[in-house]
CHARMM-style PDB file with segment names, atoms N, HN, CA, C and O in Angstrom:
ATOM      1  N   UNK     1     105.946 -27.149 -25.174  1.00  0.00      PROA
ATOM      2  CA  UNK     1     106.476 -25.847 -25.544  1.00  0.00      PROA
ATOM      3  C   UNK     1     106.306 -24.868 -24.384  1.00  0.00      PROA
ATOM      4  O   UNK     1     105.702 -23.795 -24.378  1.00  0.00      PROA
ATOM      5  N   UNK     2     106.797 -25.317 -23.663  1.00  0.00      PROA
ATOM      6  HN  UNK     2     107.288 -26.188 -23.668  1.00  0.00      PROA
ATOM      7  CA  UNK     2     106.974 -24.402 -22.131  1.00  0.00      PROA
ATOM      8  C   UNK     2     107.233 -22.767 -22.509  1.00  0.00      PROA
ATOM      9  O   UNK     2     106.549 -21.870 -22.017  1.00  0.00      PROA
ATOM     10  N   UNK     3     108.438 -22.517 -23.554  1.00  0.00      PROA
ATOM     11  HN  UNK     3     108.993 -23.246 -23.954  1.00  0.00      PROA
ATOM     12  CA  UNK     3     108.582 -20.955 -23.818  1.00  0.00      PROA
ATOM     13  C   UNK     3     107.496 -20.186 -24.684  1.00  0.00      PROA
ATOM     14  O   UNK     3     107.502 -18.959 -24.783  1.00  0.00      PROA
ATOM     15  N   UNK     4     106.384 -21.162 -25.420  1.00  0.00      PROA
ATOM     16  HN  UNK     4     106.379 -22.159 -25.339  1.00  0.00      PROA
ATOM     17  CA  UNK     4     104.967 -20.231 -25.366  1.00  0.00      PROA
ATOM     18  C   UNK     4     104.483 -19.677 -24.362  1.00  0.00      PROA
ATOM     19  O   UNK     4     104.138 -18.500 -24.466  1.00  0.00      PROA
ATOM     20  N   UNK     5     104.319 -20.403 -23.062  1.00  0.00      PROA
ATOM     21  HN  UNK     5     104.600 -21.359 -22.977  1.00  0.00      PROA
ATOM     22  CA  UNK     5     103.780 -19.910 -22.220  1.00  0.00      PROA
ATOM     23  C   UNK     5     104.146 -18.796 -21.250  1.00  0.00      PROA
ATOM     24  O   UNK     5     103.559 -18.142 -20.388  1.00  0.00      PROA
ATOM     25  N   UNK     6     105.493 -18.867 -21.815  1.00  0.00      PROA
ATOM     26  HN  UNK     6     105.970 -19.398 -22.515  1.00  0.00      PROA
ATOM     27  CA  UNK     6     106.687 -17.809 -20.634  1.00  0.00      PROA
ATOM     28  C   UNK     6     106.133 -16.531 -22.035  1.00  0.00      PROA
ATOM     29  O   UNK     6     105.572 -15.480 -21.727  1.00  0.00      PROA
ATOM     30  N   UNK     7     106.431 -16.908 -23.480  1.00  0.00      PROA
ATOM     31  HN  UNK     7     106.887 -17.763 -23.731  1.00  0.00      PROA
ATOM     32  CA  UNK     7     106.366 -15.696 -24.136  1.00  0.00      PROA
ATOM     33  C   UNK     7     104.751 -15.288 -24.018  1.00  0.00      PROA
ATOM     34  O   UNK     7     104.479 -14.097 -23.862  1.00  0.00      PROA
ATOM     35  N   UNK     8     103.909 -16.065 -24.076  1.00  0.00      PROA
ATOM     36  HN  UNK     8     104.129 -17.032 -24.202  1.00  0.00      PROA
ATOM     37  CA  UNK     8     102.547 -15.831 -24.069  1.00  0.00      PROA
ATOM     38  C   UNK     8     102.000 -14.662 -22.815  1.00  0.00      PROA
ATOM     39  O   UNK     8     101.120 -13.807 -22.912  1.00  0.00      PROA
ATOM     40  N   UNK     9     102.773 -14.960 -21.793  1.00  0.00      PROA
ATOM     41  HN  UNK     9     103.488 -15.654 -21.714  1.00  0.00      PROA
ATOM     42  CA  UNK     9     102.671 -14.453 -20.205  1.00  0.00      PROA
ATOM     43  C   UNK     9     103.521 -13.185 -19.885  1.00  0.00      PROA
ATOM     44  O   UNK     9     103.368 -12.433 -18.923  1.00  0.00      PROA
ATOM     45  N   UNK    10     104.365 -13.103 -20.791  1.00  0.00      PROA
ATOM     46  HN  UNK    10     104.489 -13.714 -21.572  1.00  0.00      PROA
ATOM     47  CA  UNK    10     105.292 -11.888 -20.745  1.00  0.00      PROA
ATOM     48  C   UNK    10     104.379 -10.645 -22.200  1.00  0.00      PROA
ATOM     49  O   UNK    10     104.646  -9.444 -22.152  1.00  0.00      PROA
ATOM     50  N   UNK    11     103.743 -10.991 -22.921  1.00  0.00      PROA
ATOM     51  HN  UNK    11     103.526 -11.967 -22.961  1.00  0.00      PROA
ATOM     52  CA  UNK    11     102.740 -10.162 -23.557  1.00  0.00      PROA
ATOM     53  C   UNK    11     102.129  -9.840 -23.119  1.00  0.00      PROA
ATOM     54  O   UNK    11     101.671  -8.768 -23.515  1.00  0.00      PROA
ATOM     55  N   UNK    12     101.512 -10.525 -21.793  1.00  0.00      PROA
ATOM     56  HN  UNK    12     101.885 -11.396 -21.471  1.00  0.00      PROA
ATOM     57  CA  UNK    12     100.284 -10.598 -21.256  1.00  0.00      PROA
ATOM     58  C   UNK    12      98.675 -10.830 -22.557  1.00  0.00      PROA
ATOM     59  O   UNK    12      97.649 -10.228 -22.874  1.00  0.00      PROA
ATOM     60  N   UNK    13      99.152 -11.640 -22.772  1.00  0.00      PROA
ATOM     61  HN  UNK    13      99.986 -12.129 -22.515  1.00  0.00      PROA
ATOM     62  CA  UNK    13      97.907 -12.239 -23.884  1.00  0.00      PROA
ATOM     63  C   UNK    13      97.570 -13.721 -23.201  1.00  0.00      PROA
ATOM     64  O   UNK    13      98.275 -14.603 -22.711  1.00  0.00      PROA
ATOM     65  N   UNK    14      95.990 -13.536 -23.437  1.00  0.00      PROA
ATOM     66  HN  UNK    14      95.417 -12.819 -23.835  1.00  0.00      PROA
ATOM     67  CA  UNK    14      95.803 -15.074 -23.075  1.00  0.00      PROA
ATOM     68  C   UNK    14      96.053 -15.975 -23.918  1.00  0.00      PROA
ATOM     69  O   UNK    14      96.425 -15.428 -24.956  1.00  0.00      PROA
ATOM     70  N   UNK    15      96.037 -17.550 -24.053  1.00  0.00      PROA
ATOM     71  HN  UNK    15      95.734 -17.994 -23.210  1.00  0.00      PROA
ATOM     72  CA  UNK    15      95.302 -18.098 -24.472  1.00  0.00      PROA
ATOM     73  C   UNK    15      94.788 -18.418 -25.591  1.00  0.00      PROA
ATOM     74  O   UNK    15      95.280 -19.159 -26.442  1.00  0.00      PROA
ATOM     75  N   UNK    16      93.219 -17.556 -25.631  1.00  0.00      PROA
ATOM     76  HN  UNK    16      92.819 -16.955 -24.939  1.00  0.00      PROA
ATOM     77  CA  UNK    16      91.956 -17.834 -26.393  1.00  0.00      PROA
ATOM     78  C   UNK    16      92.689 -16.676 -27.613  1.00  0.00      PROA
ATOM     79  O   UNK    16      92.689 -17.009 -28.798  1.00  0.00      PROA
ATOM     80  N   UNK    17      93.285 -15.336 -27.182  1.00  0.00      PROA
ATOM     81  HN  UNK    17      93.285 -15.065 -26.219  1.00  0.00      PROA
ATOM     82  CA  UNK    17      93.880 -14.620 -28.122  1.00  0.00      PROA
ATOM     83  C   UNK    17      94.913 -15.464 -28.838  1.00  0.00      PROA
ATOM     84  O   UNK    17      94.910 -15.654 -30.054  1.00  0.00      PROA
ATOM     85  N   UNK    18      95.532 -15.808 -28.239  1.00  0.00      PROA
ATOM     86  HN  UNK    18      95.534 -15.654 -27.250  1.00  0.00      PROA
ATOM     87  CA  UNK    18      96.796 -16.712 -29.193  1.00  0.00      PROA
ATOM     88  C   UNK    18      96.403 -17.762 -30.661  1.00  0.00      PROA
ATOM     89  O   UNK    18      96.883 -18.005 -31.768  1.00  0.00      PROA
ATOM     90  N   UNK    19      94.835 -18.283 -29.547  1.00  0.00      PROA
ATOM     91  HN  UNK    19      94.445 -18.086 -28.647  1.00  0.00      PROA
ATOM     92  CA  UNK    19      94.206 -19.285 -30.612  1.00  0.00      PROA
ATOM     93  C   UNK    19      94.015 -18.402 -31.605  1.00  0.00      PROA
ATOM     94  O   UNK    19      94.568 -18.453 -32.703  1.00  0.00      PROA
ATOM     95  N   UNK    20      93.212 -17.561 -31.231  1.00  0.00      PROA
ATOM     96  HN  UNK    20      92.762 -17.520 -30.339  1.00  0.00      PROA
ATOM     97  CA  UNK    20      92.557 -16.605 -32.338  1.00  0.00      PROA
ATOM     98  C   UNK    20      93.476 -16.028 -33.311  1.00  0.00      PROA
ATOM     99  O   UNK    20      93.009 -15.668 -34.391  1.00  0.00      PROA
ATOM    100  N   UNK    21      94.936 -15.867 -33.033  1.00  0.00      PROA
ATOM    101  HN  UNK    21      95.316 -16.159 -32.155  1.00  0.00      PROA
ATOM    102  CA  UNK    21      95.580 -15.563 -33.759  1.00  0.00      PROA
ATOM    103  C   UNK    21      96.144 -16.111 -34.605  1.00  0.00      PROA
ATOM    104  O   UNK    21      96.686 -15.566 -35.567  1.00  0.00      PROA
ATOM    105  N   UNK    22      96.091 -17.454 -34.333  1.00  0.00      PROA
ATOM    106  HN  UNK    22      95.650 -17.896 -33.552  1.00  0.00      PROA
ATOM    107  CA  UNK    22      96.381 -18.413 -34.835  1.00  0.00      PROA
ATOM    108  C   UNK    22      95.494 -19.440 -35.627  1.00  0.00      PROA
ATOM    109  O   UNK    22      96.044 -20.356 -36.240  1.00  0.00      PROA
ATOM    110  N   UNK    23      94.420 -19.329 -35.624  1.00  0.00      PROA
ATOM    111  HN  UNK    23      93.974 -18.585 -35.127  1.00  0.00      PROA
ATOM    112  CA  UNK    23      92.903 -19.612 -36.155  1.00  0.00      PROA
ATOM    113  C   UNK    23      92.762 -20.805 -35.546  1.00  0.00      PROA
ATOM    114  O   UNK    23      92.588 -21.668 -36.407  1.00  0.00      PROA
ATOM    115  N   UNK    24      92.756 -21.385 -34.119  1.00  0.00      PROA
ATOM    116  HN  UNK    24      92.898 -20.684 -33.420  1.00  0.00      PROA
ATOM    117  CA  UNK    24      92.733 -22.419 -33.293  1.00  0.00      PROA
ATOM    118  C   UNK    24      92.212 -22.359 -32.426  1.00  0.00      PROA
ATOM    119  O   UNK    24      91.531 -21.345 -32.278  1.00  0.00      PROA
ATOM    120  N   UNK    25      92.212 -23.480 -31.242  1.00  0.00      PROA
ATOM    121  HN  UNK    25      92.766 -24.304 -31.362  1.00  0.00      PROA
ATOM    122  CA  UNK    25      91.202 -22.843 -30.315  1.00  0.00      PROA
ATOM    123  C   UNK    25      92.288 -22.667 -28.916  1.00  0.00      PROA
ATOM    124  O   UNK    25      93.510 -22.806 -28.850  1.00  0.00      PROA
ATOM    125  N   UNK    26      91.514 -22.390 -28.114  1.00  0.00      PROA
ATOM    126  HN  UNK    26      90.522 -22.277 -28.168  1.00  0.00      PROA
ATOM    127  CA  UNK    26      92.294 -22.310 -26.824  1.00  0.00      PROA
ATOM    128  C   UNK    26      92.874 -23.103 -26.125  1.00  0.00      PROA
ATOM    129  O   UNK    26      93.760 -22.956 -25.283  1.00  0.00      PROA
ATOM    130  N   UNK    27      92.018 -24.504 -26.729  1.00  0.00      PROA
ATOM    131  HN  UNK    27      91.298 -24.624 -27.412  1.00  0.00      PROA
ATOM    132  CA  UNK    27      92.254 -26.053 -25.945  1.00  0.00      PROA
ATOM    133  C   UNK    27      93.512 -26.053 -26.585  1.00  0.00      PROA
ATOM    134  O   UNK    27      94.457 -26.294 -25.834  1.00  0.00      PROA
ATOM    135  N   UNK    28      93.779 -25.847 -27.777  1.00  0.00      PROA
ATOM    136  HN  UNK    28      93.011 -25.651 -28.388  1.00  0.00      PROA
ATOM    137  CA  UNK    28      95.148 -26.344 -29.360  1.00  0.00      PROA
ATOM    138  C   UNK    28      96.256 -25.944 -28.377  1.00  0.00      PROA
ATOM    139  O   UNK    28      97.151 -26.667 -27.940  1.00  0.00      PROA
ATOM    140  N   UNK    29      95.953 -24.278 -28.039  1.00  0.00      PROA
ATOM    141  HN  UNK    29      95.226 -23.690 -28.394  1.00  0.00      PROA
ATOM    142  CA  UNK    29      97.262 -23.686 -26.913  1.00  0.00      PROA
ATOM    143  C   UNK    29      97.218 -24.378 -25.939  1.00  0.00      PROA
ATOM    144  O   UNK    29      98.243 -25.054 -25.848  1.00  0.00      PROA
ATOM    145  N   UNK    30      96.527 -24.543 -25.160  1.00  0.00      PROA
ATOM    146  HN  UNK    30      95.694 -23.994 -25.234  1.00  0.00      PROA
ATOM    147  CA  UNK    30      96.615 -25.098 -23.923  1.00  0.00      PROA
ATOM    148  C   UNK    30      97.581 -27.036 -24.136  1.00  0.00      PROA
ATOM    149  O   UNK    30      98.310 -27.578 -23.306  1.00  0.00      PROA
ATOM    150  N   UNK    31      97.291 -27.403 -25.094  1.00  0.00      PROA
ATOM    151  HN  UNK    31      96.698 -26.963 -25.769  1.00  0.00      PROA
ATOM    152  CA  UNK    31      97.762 -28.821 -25.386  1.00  0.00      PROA
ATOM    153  C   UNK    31      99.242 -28.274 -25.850  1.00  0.00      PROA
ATOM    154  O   UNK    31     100.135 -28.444 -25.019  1.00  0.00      PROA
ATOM    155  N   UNK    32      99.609 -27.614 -27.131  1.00  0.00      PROA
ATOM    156  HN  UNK    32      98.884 -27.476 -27.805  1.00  0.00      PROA
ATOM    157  CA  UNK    32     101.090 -26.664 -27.406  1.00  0.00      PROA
ATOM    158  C   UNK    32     101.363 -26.627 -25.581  1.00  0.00      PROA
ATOM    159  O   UNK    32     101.750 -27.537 -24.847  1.00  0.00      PROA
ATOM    160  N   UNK    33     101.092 -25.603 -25.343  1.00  0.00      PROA
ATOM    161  HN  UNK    33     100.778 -24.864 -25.938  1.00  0.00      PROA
ATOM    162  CA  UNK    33     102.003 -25.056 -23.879  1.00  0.00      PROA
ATOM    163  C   UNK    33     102.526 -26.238 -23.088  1.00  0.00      PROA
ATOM    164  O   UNK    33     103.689 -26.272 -22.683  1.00  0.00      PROA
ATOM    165  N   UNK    34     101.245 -27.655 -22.776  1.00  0.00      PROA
ATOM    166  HN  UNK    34     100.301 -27.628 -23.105  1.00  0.00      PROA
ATOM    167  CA  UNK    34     101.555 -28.758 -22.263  1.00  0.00      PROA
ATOM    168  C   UNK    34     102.573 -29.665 -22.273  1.00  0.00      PROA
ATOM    169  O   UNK    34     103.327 -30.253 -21.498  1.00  0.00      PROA
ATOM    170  N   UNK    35     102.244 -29.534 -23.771  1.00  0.00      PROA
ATOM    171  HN  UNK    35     101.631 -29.057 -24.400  1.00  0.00      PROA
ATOM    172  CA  UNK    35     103.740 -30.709 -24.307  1.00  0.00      PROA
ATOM    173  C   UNK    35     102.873 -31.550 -24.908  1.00  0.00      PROA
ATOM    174  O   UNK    35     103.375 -32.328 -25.719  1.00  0.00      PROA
ATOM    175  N   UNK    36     101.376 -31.623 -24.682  1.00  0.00      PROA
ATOM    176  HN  UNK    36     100.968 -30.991 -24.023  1.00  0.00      PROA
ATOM    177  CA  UNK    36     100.827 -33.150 -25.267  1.00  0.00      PROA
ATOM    178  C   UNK    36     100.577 -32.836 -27.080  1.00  0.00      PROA
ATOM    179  O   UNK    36     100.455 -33.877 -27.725  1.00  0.00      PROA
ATOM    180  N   UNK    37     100.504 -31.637 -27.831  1.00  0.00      PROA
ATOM    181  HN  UNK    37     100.603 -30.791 -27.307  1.00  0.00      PROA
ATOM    182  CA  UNK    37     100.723 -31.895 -28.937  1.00  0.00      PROA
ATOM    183  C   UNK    37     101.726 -30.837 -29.480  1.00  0.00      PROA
ATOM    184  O   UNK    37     102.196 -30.006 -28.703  1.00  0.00      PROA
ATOM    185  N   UNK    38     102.104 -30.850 -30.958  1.00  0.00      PROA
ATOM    186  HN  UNK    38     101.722 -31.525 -31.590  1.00  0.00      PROA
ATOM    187  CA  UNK    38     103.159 -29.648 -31.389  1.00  0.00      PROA
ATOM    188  C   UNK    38     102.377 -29.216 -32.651  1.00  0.00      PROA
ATOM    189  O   UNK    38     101.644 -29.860 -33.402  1.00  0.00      PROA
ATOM    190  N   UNK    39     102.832 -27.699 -32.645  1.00  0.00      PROA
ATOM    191  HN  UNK    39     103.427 -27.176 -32.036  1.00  0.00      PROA
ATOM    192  CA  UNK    39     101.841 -26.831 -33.712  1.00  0.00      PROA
ATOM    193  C   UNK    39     102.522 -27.430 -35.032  1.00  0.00      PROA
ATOM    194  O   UNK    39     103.584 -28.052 -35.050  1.00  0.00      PROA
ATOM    195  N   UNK    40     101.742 -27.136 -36.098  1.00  0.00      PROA
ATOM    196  HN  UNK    40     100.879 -26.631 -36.084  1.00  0.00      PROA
ATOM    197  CA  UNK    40     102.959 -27.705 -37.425  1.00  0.00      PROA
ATOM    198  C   UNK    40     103.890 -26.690 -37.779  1.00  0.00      PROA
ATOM    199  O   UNK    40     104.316 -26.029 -36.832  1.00  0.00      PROA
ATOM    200  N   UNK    41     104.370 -26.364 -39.085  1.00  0.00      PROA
ATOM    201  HN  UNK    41     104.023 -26.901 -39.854  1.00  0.00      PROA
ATOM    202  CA  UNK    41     105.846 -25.269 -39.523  1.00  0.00      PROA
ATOM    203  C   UNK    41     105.373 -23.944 -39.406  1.00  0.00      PROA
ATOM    204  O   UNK    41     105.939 -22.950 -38.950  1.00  0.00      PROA
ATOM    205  N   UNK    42     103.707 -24.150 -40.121  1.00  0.00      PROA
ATOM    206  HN  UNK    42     103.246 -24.957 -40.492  1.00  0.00      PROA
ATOM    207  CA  UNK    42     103.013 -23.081 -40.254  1.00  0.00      PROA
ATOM    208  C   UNK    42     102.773 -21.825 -38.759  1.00  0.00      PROA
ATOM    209  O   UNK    42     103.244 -20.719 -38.498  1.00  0.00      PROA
ATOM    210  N   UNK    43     101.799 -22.752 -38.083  1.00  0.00      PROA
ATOM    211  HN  UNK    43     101.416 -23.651 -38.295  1.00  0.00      PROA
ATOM    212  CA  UNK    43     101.998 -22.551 -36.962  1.00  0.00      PROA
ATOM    213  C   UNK    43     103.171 -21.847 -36.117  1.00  0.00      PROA
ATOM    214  O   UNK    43     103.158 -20.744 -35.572  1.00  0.00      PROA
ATOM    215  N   UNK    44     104.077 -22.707 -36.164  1.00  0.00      PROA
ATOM    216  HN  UNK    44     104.088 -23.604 -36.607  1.00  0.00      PROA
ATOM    217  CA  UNK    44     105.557 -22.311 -35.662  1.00  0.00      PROA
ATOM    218  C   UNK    44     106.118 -20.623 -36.091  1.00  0.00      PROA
ATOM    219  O   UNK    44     106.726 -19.704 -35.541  1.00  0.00      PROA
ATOM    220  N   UNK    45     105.623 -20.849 -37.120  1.00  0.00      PROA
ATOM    221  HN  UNK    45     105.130 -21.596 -37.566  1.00  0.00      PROA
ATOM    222  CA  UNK    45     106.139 -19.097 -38.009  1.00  0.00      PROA
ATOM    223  C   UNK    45     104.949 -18.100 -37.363  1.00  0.00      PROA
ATOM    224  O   UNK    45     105.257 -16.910 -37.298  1.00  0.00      PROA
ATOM    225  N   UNK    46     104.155 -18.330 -37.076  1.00  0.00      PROA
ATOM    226  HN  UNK    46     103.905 -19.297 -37.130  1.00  0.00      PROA
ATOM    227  CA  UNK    46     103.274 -17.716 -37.480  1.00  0.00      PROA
ATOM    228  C   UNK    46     103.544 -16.913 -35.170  1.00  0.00      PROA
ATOM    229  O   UNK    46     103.402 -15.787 -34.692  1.00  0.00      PROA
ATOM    230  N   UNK    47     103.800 -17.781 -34.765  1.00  0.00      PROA
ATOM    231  HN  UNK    47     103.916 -18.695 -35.153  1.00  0.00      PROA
ATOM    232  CA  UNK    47     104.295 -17.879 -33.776  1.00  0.00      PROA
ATOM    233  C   UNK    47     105.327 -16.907 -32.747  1.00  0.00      PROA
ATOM    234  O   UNK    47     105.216 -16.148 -31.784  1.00  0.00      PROA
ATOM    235  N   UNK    48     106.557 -17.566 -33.777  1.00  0.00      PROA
ATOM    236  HN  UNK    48     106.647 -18.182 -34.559  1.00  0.00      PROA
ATOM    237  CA  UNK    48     107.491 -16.799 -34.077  1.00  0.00      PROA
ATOM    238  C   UNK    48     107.751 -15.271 -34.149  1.00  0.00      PROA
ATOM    239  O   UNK    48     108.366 -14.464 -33.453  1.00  0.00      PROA
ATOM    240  N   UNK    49     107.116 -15.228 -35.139  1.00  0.00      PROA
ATOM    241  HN  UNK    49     106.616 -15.884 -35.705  1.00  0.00      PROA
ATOM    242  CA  UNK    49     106.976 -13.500 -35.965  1.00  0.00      PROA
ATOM    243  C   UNK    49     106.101 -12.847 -34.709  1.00  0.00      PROA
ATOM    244  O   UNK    49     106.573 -11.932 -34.034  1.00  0.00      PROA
ATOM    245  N   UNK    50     104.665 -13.451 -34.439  1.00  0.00      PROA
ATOM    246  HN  UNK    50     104.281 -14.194 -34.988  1.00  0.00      PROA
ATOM    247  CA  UNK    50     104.251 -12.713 -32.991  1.00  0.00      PROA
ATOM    248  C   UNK    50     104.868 -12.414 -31.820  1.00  0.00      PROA
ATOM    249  O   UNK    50     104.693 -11.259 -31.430  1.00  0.00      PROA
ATOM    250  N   UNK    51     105.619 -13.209 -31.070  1.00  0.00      PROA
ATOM    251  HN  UNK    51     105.760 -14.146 -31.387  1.00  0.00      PROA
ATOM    252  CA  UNK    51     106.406 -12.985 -30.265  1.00  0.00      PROA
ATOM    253  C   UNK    51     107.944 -12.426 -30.391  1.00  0.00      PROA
ATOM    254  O   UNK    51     108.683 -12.253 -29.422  1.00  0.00      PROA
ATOM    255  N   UNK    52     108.353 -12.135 -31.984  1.00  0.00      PROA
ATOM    256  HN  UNK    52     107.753 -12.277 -32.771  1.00  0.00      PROA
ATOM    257  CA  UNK    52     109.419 -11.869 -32.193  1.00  0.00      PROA
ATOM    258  C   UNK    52     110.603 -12.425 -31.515  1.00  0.00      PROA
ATOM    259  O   UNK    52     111.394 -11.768 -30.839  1.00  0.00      PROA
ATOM    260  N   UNK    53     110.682 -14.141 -31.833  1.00  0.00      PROA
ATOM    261  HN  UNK    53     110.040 -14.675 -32.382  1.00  0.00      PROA
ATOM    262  CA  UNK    53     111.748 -14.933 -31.438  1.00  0.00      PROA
ATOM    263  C   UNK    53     111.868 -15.738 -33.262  1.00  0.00      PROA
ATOM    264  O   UNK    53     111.255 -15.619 -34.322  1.00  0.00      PROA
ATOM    265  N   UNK    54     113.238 -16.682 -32.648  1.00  0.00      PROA
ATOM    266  HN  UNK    54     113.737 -16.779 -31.786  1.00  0.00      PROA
ATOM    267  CA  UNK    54     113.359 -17.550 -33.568  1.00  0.00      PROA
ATOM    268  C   UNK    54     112.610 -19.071 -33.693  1.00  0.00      PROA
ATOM    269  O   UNK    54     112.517 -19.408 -32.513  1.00  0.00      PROA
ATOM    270  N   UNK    55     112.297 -19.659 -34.137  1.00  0.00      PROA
ATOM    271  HN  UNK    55     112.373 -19.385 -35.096  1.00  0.00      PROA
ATOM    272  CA  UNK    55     111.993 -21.003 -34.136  1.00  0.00      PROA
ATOM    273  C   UNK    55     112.354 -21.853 -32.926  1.00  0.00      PROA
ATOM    274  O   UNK    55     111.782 -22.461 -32.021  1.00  0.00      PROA
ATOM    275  N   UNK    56     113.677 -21.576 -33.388  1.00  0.00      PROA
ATOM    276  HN  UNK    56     114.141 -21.082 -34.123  1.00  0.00      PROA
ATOM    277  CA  UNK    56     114.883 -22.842 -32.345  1.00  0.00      PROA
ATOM    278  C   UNK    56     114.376 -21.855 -31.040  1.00  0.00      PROA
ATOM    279  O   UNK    56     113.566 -22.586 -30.470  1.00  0.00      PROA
ATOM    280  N   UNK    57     114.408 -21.176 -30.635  1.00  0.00      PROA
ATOM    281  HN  UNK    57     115.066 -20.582 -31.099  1.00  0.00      PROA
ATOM    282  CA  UNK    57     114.211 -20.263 -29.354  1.00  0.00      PROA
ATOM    283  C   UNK    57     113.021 -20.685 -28.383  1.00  0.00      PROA
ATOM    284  O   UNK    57     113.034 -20.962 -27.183  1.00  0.00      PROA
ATOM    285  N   UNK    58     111.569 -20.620 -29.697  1.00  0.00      PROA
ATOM    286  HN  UNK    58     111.559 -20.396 -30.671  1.00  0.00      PROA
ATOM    287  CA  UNK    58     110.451 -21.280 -29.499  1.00  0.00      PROA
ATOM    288  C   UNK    58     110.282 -22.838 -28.764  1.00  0.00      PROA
ATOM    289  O   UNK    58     109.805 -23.351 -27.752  1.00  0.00      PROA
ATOM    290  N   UNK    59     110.943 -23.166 -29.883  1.00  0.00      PROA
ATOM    291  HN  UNK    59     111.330 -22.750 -30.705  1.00  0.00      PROA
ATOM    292  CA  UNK    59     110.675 -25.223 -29.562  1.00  0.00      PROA
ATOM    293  C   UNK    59     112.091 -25.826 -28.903  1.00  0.00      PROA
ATOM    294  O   UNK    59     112.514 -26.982 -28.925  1.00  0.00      PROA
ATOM    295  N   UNK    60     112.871 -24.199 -28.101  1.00  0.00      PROA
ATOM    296  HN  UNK    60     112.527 -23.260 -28.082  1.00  0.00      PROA
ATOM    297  CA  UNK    60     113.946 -25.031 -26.550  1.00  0.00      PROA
ATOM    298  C   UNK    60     114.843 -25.454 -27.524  1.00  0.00      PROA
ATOM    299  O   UNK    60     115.538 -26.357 -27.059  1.00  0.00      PROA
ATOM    300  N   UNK    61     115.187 -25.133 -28.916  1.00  0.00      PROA
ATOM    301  HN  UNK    61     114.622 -24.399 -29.293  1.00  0.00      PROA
ATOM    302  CA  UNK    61     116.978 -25.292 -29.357  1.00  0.00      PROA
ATOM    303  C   UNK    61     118.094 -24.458 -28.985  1.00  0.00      PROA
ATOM    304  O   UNK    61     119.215 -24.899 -28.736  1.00  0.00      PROA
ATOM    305  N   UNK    62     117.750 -23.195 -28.952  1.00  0.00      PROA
ATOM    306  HN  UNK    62     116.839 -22.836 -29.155  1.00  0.00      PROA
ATOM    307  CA  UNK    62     118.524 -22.093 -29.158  1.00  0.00      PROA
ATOM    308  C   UNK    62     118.250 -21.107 -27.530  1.00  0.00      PROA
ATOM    309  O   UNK    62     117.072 -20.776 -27.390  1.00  0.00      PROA
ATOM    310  N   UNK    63     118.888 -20.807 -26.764  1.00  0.00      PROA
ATOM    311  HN  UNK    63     119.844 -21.076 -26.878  1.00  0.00      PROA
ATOM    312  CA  UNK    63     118.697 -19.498 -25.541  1.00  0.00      PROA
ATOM    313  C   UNK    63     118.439 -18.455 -26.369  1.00  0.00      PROA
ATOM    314  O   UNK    63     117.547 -17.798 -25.832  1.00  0.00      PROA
ATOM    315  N   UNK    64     118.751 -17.978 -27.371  1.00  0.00      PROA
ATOM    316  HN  UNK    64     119.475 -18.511 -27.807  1.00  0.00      PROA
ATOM    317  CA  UNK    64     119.293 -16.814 -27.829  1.00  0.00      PROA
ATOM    318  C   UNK    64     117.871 -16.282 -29.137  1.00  0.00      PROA
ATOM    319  O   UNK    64     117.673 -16.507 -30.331  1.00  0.00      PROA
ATOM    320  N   UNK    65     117.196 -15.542 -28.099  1.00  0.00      PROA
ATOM    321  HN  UNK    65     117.357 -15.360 -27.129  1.00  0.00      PROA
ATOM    322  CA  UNK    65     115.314 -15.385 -28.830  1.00  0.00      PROA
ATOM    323  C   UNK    65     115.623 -14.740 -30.304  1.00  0.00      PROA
ATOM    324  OT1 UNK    65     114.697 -14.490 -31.075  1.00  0.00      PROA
TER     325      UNK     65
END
Protein backbone atom coordinates (compact mmCIF):
# COMPACT_ATOMS: atom_id res chain seq x y z
CA UNK A 1 0.00 0.00 0.00
CA UNK A 2 2.49 2.49 -1.27
CA UNK A 3 -0.43 5.45 -1.21
CA UNK A 4 -0.46 5.09 2.77
CA UNK A 5 2.73 6.18 2.81
CA UNK A 6 2.47 9.09 0.20
CA UNK A 7 -0.96 9.95 2.28
CA UNK A 8 0.71 9.25 5.65
CA UNK A 9 3.76 11.75 4.53
CA UNK A 10 1.63 14.40 3.05
CA UNK A 11 -0.18 14.76 6.79
CA UNK A 12 2.97 14.68 8.06
CA UNK A 13 1.99 11.96 10.69
CA UNK A 14 4.21 9.22 11.55
CA UNK A 15 3.85 5.88 11.69
CA UNK A 16 3.48 5.01 15.44
CA UNK A 17 0.44 7.79 15.18
CA UNK A 18 -1.24 5.95 12.39
CA UNK A 19 -0.85 2.70 14.54
CA UNK A 20 -2.29 4.43 17.33
CA UNK A 21 -5.03 5.43 15.40
CA UNK A 22 -5.68 2.55 14.31
CA UNK A 23 -5.14 0.48 17.58
CA UNK A 24 -1.92 -1.30 15.98
CA UNK A 25 1.44 -1.02 16.19
CA UNK A 26 3.95 0.73 14.11
CA UNK A 27 5.58 -2.52 12.85
CA UNK A 28 1.43 -3.40 11.38
CA UNK A 29 2.12 0.18 9.32
CA UNK A 30 5.35 -0.32 8.47
CA UNK A 31 4.40 -4.09 6.98
CA UNK A 32 0.77 -2.17 5.27
CA UNK A 33 3.15 0.56 3.63
CA UNK A 34 5.58 -2.48 2.48
CA UNK A 35 3.30 -4.61 0.73
CA UNK A 36 4.20 -7.64 3.04
CA UNK A 37 0.73 -7.61 4.76
CA UNK A 38 -2.95 -5.88 4.04
CA UNK A 39 -5.08 -4.16 6.79
CA UNK A 40 -8.62 -5.95 6.87
CA UNK A 41 -12.21 -3.87 5.67
CA UNK A 42 -12.17 -2.48 9.04
CA UNK A 43 -8.96 -1.12 8.93
CA UNK A 44 -9.34 0.06 5.34
CA UNK A 45 -12.36 2.44 6.50
CA UNK A 46 -11.02 3.46 9.25
CA UNK A 47 -8.13 4.60 6.98
CA UNK A 48 -9.96 6.02 4.50
CA UNK A 49 -12.15 8.45 6.50
CA UNK A 50 -8.57 9.69 8.10
CA UNK A 51 -6.99 10.61 5.13
CA UNK A 52 -10.19 11.53 3.41
CA UNK A 53 -9.81 9.24 0.24
CA UNK A 54 -11.77 6.38 -1.14
CA UNK A 55 -10.94 2.75 -0.63
CA UNK A 56 -10.15 2.03 -4.34
CA UNK A 57 -7.80 5.26 -4.12
CA UNK A 58 -6.15 3.68 -0.96
CA UNK A 59 -5.42 0.00 -2.18
CA UNK A 60 -4.16 1.61 -6.13
CA UNK A 61 -7.83 0.97 -7.93
CA UNK A 62 -9.01 4.27 -8.54
CA UNK A 63 -6.46 7.85 -9.29
CA UNK A 64 -9.32 9.76 -8.30
CA UNK A 65 -8.88 10.17 -4.00
Amino acid sequence: MKRLAELRKEKGVSQKYVGDFLGITRQAVQHYEAGDTEPNINKLKKMATYFNVSIDYLVGYSDER
